[in-house]
PAVEX-306753 format. One record per residue (C-alpha): x, y, z; residue in one letter. Coordinates in nm, 2 decimals. Example, Ala and Ser with C-alpha at 12.3 -4.5 7.8 and 13.67 -1.06 7.14 Angstrom:
<nodes>
+--------+--------+--------+------+
|      u |      v |      w | resn |
+--------+--------+--------+------+
|   1.23 |  -0.45 |   0.78 |    a |
|   1.37 |  -0.11 |   0.71 |    s |
+--------+--------+--------+------+
</nodes>
This chain:
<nodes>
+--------+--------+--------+------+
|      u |      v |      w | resn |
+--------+--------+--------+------+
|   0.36 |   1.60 |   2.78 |    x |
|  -0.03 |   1.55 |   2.77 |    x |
|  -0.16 |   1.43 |   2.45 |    x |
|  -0.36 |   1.74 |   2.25 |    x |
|  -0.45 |   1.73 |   1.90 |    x |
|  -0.21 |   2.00 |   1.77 |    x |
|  -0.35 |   2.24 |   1.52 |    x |
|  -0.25 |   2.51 |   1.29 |    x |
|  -0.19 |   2.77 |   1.59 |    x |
|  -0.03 |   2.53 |   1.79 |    x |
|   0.20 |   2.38 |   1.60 |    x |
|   0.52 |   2.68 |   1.58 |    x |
|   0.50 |   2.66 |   1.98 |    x |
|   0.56 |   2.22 |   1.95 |    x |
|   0.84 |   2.26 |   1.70 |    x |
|   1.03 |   2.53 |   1.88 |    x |
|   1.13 |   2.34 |   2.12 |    x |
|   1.31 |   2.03 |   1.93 |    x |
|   1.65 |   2.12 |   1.83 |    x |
|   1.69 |   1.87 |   1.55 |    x |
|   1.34 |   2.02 |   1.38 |    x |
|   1.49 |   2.43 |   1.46 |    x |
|   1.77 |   2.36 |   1.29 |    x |
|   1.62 |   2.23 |   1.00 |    x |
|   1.34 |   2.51 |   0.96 |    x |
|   1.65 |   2.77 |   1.08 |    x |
|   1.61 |   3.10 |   1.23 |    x |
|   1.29 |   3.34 |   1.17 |    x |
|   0.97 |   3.47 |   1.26 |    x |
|   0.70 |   3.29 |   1.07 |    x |
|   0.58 |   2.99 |   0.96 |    x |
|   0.37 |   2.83 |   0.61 |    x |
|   0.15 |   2.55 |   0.75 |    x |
|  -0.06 |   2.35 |   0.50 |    x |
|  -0.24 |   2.05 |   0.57 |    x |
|  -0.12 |   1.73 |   0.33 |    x |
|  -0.22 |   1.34 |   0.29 |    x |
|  -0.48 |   1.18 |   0.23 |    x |
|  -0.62 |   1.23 |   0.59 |    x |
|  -0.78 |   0.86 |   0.63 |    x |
|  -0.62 |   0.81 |   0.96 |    x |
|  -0.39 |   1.10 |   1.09 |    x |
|  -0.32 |   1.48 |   1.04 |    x |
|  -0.01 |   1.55 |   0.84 |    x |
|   0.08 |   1.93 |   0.80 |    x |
|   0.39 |   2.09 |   0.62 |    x |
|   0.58 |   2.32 |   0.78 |    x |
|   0.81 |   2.62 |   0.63 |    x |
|   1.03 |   2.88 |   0.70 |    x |
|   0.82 |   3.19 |   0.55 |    x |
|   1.01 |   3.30 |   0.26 |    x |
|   1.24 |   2.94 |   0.25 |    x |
|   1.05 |   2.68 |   0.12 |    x |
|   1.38 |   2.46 |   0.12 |    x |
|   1.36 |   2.47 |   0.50 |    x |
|   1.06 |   2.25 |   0.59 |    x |
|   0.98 |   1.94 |   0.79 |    x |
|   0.66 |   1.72 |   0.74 |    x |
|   0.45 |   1.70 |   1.13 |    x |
|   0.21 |   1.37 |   1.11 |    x |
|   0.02 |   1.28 |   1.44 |    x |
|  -0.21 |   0.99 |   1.52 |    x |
|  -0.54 |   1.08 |   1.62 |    x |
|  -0.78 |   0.85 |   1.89 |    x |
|  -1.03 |   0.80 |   1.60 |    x |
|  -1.05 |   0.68 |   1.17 |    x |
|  -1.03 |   1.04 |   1.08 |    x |
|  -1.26 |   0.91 |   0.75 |    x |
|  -1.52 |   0.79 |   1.01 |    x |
|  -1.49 |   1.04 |   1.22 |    x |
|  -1.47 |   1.06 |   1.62 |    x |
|  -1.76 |   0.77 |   1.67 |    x |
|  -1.52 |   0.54 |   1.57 |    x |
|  -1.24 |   0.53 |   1.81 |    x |
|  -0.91 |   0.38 |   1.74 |    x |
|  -0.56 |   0.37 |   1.93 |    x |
|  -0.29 |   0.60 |   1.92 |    x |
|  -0.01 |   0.34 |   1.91 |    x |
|  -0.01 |   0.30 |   1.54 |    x |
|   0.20 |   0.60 |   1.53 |    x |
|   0.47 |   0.30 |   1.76 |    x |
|   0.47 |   0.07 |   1.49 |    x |
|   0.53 |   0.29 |   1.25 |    x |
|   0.80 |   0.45 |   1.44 |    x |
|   0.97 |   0.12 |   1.45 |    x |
|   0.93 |  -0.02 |   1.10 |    x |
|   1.07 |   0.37 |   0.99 |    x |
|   1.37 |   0.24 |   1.16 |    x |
|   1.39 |  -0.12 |   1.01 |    x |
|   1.30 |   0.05 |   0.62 |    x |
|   1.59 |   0.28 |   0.67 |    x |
|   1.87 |   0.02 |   0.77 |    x |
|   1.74 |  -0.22 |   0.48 |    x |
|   1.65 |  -0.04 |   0.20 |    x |
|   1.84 |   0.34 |   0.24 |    x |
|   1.71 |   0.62 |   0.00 |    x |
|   1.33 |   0.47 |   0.05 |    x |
|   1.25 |   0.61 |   0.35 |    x |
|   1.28 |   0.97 |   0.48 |    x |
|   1.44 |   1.10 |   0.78 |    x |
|   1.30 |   1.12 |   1.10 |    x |
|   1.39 |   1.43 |   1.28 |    x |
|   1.21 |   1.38 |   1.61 |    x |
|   0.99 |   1.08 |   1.76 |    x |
|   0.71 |   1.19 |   2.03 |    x |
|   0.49 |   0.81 |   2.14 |    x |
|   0.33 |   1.04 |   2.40 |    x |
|   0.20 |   1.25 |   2.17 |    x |
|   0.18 |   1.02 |   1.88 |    x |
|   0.40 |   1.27 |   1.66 |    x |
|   0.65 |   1.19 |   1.40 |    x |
|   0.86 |   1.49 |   1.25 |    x |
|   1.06 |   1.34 |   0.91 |    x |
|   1.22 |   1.49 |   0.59 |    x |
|   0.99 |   1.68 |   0.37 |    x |
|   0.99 |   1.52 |   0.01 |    x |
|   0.96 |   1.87 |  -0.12 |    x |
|   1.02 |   1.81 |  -0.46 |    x |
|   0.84 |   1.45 |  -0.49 |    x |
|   0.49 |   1.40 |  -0.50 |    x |
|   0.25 |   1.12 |  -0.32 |    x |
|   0.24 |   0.87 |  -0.64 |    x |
|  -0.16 |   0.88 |  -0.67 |    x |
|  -0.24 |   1.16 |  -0.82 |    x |
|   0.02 |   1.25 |  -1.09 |    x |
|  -0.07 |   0.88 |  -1.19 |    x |
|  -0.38 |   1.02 |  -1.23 |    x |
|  -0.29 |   1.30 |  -1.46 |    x |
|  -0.07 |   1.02 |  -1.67 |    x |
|   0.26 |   1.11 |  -1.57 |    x |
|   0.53 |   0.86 |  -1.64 |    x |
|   0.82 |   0.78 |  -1.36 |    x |
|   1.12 |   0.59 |  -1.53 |    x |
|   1.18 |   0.40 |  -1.20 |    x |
|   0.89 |   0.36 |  -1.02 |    x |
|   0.84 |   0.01 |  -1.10 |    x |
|   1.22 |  -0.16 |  -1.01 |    x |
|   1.20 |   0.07 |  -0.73 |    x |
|   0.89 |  -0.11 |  -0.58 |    x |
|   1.01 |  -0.42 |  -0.62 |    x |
|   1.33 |  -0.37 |  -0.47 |    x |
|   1.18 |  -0.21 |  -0.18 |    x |
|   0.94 |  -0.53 |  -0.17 |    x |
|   1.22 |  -0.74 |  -0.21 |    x |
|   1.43 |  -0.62 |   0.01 |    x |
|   1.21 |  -0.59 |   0.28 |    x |
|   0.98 |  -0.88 |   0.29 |    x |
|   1.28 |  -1.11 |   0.24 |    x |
|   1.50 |  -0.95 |   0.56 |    x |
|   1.25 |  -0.94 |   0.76 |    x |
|   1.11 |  -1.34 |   0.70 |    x |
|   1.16 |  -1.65 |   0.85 |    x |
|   1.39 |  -1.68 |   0.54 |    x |
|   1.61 |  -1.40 |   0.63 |    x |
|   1.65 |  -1.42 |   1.04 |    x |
|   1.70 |  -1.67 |   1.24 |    x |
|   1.44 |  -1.79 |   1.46 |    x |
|   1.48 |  -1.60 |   1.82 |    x |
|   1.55 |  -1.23 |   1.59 |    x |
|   1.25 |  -1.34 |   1.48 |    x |
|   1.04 |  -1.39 |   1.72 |    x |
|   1.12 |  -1.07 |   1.92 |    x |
|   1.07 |  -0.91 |   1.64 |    x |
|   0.71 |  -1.03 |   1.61 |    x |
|   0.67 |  -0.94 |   1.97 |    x |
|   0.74 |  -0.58 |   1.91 |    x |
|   0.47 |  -0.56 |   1.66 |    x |
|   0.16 |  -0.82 |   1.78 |    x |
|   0.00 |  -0.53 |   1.95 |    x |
|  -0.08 |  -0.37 |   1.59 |    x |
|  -0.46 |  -0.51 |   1.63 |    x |
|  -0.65 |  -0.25 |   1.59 |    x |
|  -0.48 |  -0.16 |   1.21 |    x |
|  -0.49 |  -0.53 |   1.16 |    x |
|  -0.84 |  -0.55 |   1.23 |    x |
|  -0.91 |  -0.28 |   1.04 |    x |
|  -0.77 |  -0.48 |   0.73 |    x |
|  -0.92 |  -0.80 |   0.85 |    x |
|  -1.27 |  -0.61 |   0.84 |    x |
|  -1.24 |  -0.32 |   0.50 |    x |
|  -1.08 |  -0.60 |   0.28 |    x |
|  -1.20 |  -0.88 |   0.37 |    x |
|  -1.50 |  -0.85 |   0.45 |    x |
|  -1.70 |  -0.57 |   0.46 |    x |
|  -1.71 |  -0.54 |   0.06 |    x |
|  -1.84 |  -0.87 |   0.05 |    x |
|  -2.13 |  -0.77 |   0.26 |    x |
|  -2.40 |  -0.54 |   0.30 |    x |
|  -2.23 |  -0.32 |   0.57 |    x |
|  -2.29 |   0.08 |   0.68 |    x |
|  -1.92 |   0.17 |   0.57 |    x |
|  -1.95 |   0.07 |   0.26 |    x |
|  -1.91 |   0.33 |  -0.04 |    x |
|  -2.31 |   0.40 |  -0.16 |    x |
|  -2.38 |   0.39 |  -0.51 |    x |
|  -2.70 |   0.25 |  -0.60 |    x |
|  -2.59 |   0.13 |  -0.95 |    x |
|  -2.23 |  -0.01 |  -0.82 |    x |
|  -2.38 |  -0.16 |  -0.54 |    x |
|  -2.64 |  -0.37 |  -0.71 |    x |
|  -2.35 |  -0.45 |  -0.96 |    x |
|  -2.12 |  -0.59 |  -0.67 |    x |
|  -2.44 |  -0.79 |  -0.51 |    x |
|  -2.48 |  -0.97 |  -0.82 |    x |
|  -2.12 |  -1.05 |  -0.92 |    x |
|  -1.96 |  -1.05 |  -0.54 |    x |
|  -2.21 |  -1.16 |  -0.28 |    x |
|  -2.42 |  -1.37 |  -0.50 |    x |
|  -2.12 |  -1.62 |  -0.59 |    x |
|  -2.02 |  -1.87 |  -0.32 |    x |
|  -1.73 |  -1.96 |  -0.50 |    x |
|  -1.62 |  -1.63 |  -0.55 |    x |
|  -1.70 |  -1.63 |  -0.13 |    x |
|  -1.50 |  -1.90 |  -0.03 |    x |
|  -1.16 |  -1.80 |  -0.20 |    x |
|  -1.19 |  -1.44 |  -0.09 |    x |
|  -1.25 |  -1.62 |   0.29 |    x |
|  -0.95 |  -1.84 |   0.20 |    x |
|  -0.74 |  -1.50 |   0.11 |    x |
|  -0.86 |  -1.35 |   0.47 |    x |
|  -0.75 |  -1.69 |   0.64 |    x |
|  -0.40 |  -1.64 |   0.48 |    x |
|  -0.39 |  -1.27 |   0.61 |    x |
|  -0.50 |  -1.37 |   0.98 |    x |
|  -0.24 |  -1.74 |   0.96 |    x |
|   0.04 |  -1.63 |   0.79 |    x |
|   0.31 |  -1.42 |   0.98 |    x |
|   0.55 |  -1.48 |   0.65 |    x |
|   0.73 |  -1.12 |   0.71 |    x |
|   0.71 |  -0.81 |   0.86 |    x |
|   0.44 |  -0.59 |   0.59 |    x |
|   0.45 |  -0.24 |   0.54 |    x |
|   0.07 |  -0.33 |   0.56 |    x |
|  -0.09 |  -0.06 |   0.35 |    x |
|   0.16 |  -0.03 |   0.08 |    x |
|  -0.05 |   0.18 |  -0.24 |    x |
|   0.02 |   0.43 |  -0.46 |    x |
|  -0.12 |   0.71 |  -0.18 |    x |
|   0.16 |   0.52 |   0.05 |    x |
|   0.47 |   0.63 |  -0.21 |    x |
|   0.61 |   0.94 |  -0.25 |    x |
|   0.78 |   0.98 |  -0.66 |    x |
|   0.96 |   1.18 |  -0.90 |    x |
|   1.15 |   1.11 |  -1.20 |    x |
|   1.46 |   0.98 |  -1.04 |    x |
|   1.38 |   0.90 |  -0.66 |    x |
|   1.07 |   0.67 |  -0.48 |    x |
|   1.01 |   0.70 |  -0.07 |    x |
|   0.78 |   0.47 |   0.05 |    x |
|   0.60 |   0.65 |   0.37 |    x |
|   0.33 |   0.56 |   0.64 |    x |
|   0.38 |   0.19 |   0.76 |    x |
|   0.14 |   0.24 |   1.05 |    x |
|  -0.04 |  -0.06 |   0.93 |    x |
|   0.30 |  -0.30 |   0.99 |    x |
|   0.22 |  -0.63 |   1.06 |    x |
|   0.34 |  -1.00 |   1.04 |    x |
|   0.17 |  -1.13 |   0.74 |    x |
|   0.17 |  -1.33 |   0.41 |    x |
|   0.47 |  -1.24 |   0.13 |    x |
|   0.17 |  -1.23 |  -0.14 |    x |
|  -0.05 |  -0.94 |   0.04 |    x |
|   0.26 |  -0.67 |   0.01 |    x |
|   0.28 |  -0.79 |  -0.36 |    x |
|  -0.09 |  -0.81 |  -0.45 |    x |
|  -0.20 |  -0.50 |  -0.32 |    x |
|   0.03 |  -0.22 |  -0.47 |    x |
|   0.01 |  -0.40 |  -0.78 |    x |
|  -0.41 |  -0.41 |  -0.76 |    x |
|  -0.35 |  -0.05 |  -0.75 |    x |
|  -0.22 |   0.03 |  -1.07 |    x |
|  -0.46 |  -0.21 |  -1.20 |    x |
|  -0.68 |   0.03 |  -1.08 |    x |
|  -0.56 |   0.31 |  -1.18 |    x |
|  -0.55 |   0.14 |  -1.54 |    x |
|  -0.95 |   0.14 |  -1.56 |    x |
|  -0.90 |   0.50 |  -1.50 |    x |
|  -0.76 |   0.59 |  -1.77 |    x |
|  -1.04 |   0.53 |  -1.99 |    x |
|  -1.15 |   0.88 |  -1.87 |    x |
|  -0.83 |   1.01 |  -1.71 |    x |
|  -0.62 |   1.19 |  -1.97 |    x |
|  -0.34 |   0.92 |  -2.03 |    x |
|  -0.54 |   0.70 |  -2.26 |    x |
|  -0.38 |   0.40 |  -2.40 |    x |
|  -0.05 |   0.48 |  -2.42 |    x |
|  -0.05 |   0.55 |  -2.02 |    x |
|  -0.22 |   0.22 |  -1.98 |    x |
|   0.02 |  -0.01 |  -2.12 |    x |
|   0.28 |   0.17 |  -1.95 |    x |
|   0.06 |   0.09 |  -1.63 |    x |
|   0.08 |  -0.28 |  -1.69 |    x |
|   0.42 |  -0.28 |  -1.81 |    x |
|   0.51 |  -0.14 |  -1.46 |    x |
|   0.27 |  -0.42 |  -1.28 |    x |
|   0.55 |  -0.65 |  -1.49 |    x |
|   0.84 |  -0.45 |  -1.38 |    x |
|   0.69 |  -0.45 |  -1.02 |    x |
|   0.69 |  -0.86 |  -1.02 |    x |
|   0.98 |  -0.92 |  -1.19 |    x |
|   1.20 |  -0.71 |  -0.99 |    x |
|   1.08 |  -0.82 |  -0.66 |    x |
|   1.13 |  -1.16 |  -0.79 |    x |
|   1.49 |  -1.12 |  -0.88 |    x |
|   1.58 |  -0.93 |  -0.58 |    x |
|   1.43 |  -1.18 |  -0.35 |    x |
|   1.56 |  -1.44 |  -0.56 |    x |
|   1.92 |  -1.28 |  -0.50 |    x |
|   1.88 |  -1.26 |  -0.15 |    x |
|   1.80 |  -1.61 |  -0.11 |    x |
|   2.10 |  -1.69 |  -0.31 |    x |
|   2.31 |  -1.52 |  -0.06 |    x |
|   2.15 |  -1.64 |   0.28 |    x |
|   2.36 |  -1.94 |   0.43 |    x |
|   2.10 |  -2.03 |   0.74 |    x |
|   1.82 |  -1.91 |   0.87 |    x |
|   1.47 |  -1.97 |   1.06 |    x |
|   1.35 |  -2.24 |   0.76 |    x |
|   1.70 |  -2.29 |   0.60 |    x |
|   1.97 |  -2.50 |   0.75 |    x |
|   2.27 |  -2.58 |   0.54 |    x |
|   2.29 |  -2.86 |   0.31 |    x |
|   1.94 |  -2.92 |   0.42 |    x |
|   1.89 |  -2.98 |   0.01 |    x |
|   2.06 |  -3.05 |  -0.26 |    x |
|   2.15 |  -2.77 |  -0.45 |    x |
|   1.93 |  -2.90 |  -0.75 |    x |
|   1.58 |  -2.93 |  -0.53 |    x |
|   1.69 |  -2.60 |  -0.34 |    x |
|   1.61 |  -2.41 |  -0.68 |    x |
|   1.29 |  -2.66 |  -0.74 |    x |
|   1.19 |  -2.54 |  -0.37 |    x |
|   1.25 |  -2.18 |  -0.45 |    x |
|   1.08 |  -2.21 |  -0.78 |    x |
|   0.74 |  -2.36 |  -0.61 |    x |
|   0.81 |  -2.08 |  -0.32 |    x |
|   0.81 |  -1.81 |  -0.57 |    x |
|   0.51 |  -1.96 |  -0.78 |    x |
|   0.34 |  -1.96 |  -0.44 |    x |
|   0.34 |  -1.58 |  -0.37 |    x |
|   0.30 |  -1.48 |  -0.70 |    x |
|  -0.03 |  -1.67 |  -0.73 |    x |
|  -0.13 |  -1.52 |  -0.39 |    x |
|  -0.04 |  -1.17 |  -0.47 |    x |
|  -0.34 |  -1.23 |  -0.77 |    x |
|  -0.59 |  -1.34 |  -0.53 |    x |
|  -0.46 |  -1.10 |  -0.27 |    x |
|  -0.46 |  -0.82 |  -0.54 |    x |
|  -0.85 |  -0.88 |  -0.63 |    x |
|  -0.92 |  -0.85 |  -0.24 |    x |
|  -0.78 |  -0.48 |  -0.32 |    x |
|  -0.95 |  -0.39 |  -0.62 |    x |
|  -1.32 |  -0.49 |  -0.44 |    x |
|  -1.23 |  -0.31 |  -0.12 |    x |
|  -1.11 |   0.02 |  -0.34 |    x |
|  -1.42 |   0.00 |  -0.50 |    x |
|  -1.69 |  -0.07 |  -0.31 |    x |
|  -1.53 |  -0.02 |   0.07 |    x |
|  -1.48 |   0.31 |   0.25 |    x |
|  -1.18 |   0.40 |   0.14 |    x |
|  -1.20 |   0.41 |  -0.25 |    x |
|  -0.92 |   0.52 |  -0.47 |    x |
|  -0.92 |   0.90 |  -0.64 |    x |
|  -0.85 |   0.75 |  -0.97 |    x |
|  -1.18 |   0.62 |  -1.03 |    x |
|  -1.38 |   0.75 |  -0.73 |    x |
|  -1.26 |   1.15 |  -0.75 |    x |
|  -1.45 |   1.12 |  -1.13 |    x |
|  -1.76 |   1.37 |  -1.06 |    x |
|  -1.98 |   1.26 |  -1.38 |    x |
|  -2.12 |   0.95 |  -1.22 |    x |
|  -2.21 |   0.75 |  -1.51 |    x |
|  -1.89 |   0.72 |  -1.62 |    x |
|  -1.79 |   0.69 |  -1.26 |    x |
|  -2.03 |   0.41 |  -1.23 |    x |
|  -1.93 |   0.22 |  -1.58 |    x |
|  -1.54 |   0.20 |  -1.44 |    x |
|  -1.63 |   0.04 |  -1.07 |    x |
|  -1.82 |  -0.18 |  -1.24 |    x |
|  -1.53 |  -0.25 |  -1.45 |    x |
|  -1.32 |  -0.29 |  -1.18 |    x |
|  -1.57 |  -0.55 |  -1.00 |    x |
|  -1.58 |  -0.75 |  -1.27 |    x |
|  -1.18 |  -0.74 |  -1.32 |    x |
|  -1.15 |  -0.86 |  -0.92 |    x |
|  -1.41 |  -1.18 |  -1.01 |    x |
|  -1.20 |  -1.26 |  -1.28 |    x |
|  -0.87 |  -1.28 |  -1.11 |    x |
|  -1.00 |  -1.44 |  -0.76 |    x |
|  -1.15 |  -1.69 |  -1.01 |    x |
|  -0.82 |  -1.76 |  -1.19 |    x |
|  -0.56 |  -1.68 |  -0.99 |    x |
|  -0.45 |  -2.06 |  -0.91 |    x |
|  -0.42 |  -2.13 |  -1.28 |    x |
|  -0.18 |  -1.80 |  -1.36 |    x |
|   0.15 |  -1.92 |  -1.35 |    x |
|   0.39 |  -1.66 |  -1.43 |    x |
|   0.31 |  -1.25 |  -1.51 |    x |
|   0.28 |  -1.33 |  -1.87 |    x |
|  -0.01 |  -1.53 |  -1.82 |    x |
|  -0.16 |  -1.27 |  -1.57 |    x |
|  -0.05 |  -0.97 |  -1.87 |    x |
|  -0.21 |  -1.15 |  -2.09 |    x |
|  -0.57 |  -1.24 |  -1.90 |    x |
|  -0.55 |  -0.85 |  -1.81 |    x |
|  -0.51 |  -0.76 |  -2.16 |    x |
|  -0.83 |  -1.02 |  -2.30 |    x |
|  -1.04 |  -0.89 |  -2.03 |    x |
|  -0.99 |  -0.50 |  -2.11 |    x |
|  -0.99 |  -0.61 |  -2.49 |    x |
|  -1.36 |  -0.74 |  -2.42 |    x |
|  -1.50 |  -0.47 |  -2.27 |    x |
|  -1.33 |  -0.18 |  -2.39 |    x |
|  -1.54 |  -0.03 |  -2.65 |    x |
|  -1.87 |  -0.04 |  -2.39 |    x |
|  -1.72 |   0.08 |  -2.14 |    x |
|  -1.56 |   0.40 |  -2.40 |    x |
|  -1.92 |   0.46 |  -2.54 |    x |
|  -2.02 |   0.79 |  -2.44 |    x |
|  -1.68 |   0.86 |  -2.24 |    x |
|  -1.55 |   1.18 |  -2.26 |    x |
+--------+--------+--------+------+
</nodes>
């Protein structure tokens, strides 16, 4: 079939003829088509039997552009591959945490999965300061789970290495990290989010400090040197689907091979983020120690579960039996997991400049329309990124990192709640 971009009044005519996707949506005239997601990079539609809501299926296709940018700046269609692919890995390793694909279509970039009716995309009712038992163990397990399976700690070498192979061709979403967080906040660059106040605000504290510089350049050479484990790649809170007793984690079109401390640092940076928010959103300070309780949840877990996994791997890429003694394996593992937790810091304050000041900025701060108070929480949140790239190799465990969080909000908190409503 040749590619089109399929829209609201072409979309019955698609679906009707896959089987799998009929027999979900079951027999009838009409259809309820609503465009969903974020729309950053793809279209994403629901689609419903008129009159059935319970019969529905969620239609995402890749477009040749960044749909934020706009058709000026192309980009390939084989993302939708990739994610195809690590769908497939996500739903043998960690079952329950990944929906259902009905139908596959690389020609015309089309996947056609289980609709999370009844769940929502995590964001936004952490924005309104809803609380979800779970969502924290269920992160980390996800996390754990998949970044340890899919290492050099969990195959062995030539499983590997094909599997590298069947993702290396995922440049263009890698270079698309490479450039919107690592490197184009840290400049003056056209893509960049344009508020006068903020921007002055990141100049001073970001692009005048060459220290500051260097370790954000040494986080980027991590990202581009370390193929540690296959990454979800772009695992946020507008990347998990959540209610009170289940979590999905959707759209790994970003999959790459990359370091164990990005996967970690980035979804926590985002309830970091979502944190500052809540000196305006309605949760208060009850919904922000929750939020960093969860960041601890969100560590700890991964660490046990990876920790667990280890425990139970006789041989793999890096391990060969009786390589150690059984005393220095648990010093090595100790040192291993001090290593990725100090990364996922640094690698978490790459996330909260790029949210802030980059193209893509988070709802939670950037959907706030009075922009003084807009204004007083990015720069909040660029001063919060300073402070962790600065310390992030002197944290050693998450009570230390709790606990820096917790001074540095303690600090500035009555500022920044002057004259917030």
């Amino acid at each position: 079939m040749t590619y089109t971009v399929l829209d609201q009044a072409a979309l019955p005519g698609y679906l009707e003829g896959l089987p799998r996707v009929m027999e979900v949506l079951g027999d009838g005239q009409d259809y309820d088509i609503t465009e969903i997601g974020d729309g950053n990079l793809n279209f994403v539609y629901r689609v419903a039997r008129t009159g059935d809501r319970m019969r529905s299926v969620i239609l995402k296709q890749a477009v040749p552009y960044l749909r934020v940018a706009g058709e000026d700046w192309p980009l390939s269609r084989d993302r939708m591959i990739y994610e195809l692919r690590a769908s497939r890995l996500y739903s043998d390793l960690a079952p329950g945490l990944v929906p259902e694909i009905y139908h596959a279509d690389e020609d015309m970039s089309v996947v056609v999965m289980e609709d999370l009716r009844d769940l929502r995309v995590l964001r936004y009712p952490m924005i309104e300061g809803v609380v979800f038992p779970n969502i924290g163990k269920d992160i980390g397990r996800f996390l754990g789970k998949a970044l340890f399976k899919l290492s050099y700690l969990g195959m062995d070498s030539m499983a590997r290495r094909d599997l590298m192979a069947q993702f290396v061709k995922n440049e263009e979403l890698c270079k698309l990290t490479e450039d919107f967080i690592f490197t184009f906040p840290f400049v003056e660059h056209e893509s960049n989010y344009v508020n006068p106040e903020t921007n002055a605000h990141a100049t001073k504290v970001f692009r005048g400090d060459p220290e500051y510089l260097k370790r954000v350049l040494y986080f980027k050479e991590q990202f581009l040197a370390k193929p540690d484990a296959l990454l979800h790649g772009d695992l946020h809170t507008g990347a998990l689907m959540a209610g009170p007793d289940a979590t999905f984690v959707i759209d790994p079109e970003f999959a790459l091979f990359g370091p164990f401390g990005f996967e970690v640092g980035k979804i926590m940076a985002n309830f970091l983020f979502c944190y500052t928010a809540h000196y305006h959103r309605p949760g208060g300070p009850d919904y922000q120690d929750w939020l960093l309780g969860e960041v601890t949840t969100i560590w700890t877990t991964f660490n046990t579960e990876f920790l667990r996994l280890w425990g139970e791997q006789d041989e793999s890429a890096l391990l060969y039996p009786g390589f150690l003694e059984p005393a220095d394996l648990e010093d090595y593992k100790a040192d291993f997991m001090h290593r990725i937790f100090q990364d996922a810091i640094g690698f978490g304050a790459c996330s909260l400049a790029r949210r802030t000041v980059g193209i893509a900025g988070n709802a939670d701060v950037r959907g706030i329309e009075d922009m003084a108070v807009r204004t007083r929480l990015e720069m909040m949140n660029i001063d919060l990124s300073y402070l962790l790239m600065m310390k992030y190799d002197s944290l050693d465990n998450i009570d230390a990192l709790v606990a820096v969080i917790k001074d540095f909000h303690a600090a500035r908190k009555d500022k920044v709640l002057e004259g917030l409503t």
